[in-house]
N, C-alpha and C positions, 0 to 999 in steps of 0.2 A: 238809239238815235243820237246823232251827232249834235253838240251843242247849236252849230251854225244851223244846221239843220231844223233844229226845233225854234230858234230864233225868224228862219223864214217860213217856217208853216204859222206863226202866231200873228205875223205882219199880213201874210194874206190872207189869215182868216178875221183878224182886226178890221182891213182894208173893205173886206167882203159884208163885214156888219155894219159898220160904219159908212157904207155905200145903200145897206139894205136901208138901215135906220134913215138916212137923208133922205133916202127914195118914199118911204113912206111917211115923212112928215113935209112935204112938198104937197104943194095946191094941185099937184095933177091930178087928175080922172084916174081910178081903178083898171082899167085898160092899161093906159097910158103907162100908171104902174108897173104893172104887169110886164109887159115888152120890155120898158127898160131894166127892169131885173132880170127879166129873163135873157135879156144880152148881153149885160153884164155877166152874168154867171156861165154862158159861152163863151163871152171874152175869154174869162177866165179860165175855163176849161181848155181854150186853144193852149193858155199862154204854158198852159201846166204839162200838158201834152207835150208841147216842142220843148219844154225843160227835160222832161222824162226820157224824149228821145236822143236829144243831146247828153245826157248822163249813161244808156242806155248805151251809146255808139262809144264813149268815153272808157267805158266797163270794157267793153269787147278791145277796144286798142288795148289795154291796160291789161287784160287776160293773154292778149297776143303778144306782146311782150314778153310776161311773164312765164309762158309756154315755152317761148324762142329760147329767153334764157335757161331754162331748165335744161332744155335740151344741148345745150351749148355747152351746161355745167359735165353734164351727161357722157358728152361725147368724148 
């Protein structure tokens, strides 16, 4: 794993504790709780997804590329 890499898994998993922590030391109802963690943590599941996908479609340019030239060198 890439230094950057692991510098952003640490932030959103910080971010993710530190949202959990606030959430439960708030005067809200157990319900209430509940929802909002649990939204947060779709939030954050969306936000991971469209990164994955965006890196994911990045690979494939990046592969197609890398094919074309081969063949280029190839020919």
């Amino acid at each position: 794993m890439k230094k950057e890499t692991k510098i952003i898994v640490g932030v959103l998993a910080g971010a993710a504790l530190g949202a959990t922590i606030a959430l439960a030391l708030s005067s809200d109802s157990t319900s209430d709780l509940k929802s909002k963690v649990s939204d947060f943590f779709a939030d954050l599941l969306d936000a991971s997804k469209d990164k994955l996908a965006g890196l994911a479609d990045k690979a494939t340019s990046v592969a197609e590329k890398v094919k074309d030239k081969v063949a280029e060198i190839n020919a």
